[in-house]
N, CA, C and O atoms as a Tinker XYZ file with bonds, in Angstrom:
   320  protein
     1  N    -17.078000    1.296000   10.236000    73     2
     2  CA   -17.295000    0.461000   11.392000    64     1     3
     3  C    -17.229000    1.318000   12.637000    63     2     4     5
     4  O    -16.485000    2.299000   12.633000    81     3
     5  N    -18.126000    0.949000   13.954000    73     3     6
     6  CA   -18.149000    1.842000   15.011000    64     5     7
     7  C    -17.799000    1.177000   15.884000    63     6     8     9
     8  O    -18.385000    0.109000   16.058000    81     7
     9  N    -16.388000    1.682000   17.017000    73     7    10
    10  CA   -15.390000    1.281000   17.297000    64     9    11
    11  C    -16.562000    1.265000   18.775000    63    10    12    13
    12  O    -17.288000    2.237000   18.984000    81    11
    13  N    -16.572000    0.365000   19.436000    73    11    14
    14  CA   -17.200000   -0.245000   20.699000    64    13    15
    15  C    -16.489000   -0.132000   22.267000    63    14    16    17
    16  O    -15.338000   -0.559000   22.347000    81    15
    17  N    -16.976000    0.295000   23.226000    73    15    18
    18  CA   -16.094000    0.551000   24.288000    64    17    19
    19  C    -16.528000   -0.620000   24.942000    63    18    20    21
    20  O    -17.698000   -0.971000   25.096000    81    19
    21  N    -15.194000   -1.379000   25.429000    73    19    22
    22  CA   -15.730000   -2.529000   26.707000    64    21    23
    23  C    -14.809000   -2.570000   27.663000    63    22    24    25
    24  O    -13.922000   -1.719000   27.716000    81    23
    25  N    -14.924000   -3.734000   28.681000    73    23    26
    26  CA   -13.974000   -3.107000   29.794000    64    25    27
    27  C    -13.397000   -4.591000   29.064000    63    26    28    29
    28  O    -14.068000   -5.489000   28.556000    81    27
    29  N    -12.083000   -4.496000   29.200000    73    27    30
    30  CA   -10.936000   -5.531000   28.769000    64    29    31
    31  C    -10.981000   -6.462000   30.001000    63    30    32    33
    32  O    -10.912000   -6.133000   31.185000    81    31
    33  N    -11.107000   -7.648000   29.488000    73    31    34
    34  CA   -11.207000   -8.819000   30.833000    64    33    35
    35  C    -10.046000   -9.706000   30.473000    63    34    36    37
    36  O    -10.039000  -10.801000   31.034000    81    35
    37  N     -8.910000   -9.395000   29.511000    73    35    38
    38  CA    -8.050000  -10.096000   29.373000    64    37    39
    39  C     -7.020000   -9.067000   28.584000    63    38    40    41
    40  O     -7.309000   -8.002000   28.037000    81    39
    41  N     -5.522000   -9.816000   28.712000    73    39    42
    42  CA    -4.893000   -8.737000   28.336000    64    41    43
    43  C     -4.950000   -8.667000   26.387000    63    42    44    45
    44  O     -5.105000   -9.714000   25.758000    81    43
    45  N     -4.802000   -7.316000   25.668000    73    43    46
    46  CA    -5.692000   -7.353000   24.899000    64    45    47
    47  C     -3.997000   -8.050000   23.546000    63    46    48    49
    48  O     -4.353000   -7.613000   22.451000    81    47
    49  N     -3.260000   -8.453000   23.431000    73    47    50
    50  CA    -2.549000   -9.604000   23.021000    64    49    51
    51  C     -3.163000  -11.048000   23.101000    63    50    52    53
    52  O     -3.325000  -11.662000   22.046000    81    51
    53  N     -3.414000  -11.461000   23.965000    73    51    54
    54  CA    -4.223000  -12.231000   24.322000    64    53    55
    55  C     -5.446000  -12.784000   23.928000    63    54    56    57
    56  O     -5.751000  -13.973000   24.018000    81    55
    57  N     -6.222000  -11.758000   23.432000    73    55    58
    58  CA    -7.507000  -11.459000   22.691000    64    57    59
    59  C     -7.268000  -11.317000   21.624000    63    58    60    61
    60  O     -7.606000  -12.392000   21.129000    81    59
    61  N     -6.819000  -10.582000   20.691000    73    59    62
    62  CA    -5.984000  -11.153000   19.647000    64    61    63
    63  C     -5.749000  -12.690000   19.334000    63    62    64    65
    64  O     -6.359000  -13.265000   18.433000    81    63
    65  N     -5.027000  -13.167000   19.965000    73    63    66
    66  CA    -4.114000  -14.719000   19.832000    64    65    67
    67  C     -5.723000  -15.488000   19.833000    63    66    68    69
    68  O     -6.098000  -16.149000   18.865000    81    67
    69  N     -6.389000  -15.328000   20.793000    73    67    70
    70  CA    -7.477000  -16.319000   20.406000    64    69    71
    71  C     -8.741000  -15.582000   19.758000    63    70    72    73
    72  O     -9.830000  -16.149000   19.851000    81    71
    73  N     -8.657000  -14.368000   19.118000    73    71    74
    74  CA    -9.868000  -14.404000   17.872000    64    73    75
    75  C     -8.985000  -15.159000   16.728000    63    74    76    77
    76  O     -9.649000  -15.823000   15.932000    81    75
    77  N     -7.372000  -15.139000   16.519000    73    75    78
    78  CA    -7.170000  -15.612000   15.603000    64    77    79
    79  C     -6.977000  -17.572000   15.581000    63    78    80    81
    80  O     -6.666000  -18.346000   14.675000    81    79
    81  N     -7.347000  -17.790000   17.071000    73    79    82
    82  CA    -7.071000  -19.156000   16.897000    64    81    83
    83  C     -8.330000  -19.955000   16.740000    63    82    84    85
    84  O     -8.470000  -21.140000   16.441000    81    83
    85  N     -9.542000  -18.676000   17.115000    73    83    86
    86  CA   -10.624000  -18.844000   16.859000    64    85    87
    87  C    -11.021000  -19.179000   14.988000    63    86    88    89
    88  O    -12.084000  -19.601000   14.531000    81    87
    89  N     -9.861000  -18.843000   14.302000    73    87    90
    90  CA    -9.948000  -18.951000   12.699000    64    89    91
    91  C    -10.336000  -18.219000   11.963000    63    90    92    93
    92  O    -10.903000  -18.419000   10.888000    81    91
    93  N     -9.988000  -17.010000   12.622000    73    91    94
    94  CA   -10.815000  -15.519000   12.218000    64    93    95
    95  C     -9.737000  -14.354000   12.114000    63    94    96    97
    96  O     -9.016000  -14.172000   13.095000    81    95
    97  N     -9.580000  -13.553000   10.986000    73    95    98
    98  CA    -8.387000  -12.761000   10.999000    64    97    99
    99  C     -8.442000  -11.339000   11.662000    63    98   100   101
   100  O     -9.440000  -10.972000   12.282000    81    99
   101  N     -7.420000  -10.620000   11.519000    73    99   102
   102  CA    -7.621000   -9.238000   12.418000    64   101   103
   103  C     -6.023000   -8.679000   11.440000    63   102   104   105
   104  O     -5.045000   -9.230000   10.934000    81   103
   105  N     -6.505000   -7.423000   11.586000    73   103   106
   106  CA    -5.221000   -6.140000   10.505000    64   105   107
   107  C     -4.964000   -5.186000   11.828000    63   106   108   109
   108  O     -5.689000   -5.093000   12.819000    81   107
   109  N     -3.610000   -4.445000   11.532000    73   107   110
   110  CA    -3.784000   -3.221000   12.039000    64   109   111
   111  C     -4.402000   -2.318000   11.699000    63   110   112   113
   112  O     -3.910000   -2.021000   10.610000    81   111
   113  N     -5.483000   -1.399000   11.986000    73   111   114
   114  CA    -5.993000   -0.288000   11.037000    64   113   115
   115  C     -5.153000    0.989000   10.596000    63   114   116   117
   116  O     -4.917000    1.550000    9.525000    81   115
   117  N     -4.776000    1.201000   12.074000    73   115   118
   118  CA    -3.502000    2.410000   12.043000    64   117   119
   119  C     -3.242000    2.537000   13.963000    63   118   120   121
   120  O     -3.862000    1.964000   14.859000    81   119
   121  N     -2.085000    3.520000   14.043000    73   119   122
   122  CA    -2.036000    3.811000   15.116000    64   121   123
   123  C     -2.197000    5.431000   14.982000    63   122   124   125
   124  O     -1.946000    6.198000   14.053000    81   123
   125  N     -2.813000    5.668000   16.530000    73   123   126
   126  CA    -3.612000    7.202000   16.690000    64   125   127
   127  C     -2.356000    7.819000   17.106000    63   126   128   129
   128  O     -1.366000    7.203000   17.501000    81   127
   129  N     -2.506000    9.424000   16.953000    73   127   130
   130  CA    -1.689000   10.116000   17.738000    64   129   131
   131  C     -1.382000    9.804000   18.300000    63   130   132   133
   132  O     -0.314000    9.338000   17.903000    81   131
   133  N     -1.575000    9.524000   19.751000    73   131   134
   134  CA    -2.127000    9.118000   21.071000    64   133   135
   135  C     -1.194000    7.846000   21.542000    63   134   136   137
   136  O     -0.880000    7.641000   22.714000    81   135
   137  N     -0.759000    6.932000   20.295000    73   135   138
   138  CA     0.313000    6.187000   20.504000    64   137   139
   139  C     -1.030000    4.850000   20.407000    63   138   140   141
   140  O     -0.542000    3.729000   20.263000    81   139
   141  N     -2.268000    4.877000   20.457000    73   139   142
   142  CA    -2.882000    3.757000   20.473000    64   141   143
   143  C     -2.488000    2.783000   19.247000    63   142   144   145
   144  O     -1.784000    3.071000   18.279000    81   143
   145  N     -3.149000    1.501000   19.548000    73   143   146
   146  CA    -3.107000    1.096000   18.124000    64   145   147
   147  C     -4.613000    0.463000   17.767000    63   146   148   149
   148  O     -5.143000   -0.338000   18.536000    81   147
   149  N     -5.121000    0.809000   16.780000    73   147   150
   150  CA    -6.268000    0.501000   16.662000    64   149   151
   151  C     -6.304000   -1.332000   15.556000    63   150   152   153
   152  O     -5.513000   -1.669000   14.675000    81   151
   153  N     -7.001000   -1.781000   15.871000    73   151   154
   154  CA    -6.762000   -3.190000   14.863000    64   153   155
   155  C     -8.055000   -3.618000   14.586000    63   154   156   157
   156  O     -8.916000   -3.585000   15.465000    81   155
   157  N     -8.327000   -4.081000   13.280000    73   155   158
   158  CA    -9.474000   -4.426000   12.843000    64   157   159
   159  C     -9.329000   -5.690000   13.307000    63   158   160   161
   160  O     -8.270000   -6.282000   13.103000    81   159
   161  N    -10.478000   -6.349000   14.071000    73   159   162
   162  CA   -11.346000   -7.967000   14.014000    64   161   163
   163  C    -12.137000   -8.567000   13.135000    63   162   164   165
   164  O    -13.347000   -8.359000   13.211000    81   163
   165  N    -11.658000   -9.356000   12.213000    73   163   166
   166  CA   -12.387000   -9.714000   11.054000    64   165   167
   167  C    -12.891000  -11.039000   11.125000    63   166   168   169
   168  O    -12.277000  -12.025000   11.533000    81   167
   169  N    -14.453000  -10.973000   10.552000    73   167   170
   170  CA   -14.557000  -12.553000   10.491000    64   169   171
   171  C    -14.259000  -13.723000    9.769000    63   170   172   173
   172  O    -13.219000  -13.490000    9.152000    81   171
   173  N    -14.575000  -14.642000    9.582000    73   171   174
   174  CA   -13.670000  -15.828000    9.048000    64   173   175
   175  C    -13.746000  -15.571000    7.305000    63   174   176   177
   176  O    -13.067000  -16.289000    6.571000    81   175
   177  N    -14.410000  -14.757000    6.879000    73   175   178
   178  CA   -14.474000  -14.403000    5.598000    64   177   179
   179  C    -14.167000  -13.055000    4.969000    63   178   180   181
   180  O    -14.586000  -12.639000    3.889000    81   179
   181  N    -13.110000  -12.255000    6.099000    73   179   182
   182  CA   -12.517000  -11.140000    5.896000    64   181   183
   183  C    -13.081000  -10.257000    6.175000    63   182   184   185
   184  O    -12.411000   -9.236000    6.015000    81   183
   185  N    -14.842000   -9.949000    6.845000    73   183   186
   186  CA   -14.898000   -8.576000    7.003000    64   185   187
   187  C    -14.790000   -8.102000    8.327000    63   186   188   189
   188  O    -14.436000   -8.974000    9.120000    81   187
   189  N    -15.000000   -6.928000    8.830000    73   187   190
   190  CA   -14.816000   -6.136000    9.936000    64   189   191
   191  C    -15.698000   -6.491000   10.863000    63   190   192   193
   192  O    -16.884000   -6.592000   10.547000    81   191
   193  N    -15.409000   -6.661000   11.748000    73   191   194
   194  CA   -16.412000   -7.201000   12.936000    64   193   195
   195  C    -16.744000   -6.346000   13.378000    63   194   196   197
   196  O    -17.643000   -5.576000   13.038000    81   195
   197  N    -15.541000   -6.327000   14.879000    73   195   198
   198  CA   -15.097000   -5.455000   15.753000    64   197   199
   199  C    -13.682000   -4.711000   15.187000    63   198   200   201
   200  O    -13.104000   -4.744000   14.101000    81   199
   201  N    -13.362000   -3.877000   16.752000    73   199   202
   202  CA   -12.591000   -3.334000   16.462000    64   201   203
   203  C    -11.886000   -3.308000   18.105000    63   202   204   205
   204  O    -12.477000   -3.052000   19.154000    81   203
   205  N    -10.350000   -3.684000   17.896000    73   203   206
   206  CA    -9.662000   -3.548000   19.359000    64   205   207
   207  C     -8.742000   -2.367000   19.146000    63   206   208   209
   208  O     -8.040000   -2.094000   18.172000    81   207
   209  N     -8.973000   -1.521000   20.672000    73   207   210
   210  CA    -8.161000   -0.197000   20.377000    64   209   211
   211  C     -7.520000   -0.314000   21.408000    63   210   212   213
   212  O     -8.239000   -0.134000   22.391000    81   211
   213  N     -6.085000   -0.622000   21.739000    73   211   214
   214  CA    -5.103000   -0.377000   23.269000    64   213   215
   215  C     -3.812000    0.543000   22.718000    63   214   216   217
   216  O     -3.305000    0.875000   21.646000    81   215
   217  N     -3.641000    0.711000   23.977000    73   215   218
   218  CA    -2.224000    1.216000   23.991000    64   217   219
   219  C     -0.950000   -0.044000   24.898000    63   218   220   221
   220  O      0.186000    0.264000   25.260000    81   219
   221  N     -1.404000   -0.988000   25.008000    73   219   222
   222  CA    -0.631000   -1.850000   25.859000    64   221   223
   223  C      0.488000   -2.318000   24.904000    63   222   224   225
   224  O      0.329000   -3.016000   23.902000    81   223
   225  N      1.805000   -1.750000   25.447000    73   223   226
   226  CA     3.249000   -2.035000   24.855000    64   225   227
   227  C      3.448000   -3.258000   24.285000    63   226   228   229
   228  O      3.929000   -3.308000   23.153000    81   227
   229  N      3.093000   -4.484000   25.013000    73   227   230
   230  CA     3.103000   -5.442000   24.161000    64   229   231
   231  C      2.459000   -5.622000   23.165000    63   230   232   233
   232  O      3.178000   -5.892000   22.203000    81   231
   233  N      1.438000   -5.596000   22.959000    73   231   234
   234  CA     0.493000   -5.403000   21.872000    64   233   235
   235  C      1.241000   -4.397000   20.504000    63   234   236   237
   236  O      1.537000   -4.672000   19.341000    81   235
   237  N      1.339000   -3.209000   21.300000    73   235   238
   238  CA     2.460000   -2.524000   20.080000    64   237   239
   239  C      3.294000   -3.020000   19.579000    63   238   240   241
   240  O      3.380000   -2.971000   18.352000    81   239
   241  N      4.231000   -3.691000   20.358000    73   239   242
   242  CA     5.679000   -4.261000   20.045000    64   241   243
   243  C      4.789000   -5.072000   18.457000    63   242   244   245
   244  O      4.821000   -4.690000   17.287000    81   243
   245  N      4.114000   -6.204000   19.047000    73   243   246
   246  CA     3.950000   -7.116000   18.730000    64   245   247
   247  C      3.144000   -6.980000   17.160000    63   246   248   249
   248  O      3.085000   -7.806000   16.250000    81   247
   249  N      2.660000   -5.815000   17.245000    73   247   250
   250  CA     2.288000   -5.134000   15.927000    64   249   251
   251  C      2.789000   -4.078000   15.184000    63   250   252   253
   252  O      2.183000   -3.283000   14.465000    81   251
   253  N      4.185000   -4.179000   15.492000    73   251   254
   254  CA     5.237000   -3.125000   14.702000    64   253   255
   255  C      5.624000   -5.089000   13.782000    63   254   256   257
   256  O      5.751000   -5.267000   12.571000    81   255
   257  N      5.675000   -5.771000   14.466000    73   255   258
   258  CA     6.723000   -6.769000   14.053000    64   257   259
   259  C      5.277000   -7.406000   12.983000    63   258   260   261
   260  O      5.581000   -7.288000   11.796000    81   259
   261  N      4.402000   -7.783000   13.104000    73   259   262
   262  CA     3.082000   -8.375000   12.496000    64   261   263
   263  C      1.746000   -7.670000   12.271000    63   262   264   265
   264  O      0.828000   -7.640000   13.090000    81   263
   265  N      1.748000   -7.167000   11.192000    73   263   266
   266  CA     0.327000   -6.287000   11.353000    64   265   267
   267  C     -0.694000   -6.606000   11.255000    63   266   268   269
   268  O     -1.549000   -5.791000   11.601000    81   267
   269  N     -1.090000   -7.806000   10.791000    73   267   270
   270  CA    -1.866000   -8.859000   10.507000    64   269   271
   271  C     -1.577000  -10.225000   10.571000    63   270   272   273
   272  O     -0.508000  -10.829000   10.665000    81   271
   273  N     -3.088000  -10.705000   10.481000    73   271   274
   274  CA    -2.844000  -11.843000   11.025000    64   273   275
   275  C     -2.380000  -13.204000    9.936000    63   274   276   277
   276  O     -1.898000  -14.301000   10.215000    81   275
   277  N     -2.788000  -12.540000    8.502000    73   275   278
   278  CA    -1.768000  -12.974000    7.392000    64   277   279
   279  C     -0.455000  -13.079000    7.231000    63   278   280   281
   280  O      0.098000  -13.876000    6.473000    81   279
   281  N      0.267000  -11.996000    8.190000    73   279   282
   282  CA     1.296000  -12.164000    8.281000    64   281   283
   283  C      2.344000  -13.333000    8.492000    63   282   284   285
   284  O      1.973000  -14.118000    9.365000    81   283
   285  N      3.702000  -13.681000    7.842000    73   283   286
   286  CA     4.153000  -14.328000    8.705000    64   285   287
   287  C      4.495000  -14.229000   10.368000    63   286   288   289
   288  O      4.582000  -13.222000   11.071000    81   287
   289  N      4.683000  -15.917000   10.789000    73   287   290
   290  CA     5.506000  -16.138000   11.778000    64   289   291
   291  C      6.733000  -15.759000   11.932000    63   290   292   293
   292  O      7.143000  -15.345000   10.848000    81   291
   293  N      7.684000  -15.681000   12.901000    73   291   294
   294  CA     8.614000  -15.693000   12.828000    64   293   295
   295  C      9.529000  -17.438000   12.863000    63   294   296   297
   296  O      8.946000  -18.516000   12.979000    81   295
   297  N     10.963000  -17.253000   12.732000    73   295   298
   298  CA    11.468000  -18.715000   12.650000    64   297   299
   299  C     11.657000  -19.577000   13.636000    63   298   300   301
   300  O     12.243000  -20.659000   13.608000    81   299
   301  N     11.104000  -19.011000   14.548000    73   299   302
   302  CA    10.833000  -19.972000   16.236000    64   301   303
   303  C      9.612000  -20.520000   15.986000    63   302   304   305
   304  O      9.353000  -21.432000   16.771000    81   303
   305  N      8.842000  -20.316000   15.249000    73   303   306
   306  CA     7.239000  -20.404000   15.157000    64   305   307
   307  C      6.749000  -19.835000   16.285000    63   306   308   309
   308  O      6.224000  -20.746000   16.924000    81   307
   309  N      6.608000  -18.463000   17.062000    73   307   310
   310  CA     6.172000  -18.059000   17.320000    64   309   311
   311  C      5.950000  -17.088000   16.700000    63   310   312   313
   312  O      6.752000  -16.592000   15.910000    81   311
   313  N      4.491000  -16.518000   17.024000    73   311   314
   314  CA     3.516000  -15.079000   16.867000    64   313   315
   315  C      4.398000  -13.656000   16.379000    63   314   316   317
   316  O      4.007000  -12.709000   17.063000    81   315
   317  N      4.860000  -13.478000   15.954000    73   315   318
   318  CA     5.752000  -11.991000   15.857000    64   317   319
   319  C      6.741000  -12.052000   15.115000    63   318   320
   320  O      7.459000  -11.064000   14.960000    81   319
């Protein structure tokens, strides 16, 4: 898959939360040297779409704790 440059019009957690509320899953792929984290966007039948690449801390946090979107919730029912 060929990773796409765009300018981020939202913060990229955010984008996340609604491709997946959109009903569509997303993985971590890996994180780069660089500290990025790269995450696959998958469509509603598992394959690779896109691809979101940030380095924004929350986003990290939030994908040390959930690497996917299979993942569980936590016991607040929130995201992480």
């Amino acid at each position: 898959m060929r990773e796409t440059a765009r300018v981020a019009t939202e913060p990229p957690l955010a984008a996340l939360a609604r491709w997946e509320d959109a009903g569509a899953g997303w993985r971590l792929a890996y994180f780069t040297a660089t500290g990025d984290a790269v995450v696959e966007l998958l469509t509603c039948t598992g394959e690779p779409a896109d691809v979101l690449r940030s380095s924004d801390p929350a986003l990290l946090a939030y994908l040390r704790r959930r690497p996917a979107s299979s993942a569980e919730e936590d016991a607040a029912g929130e995201r992480g």
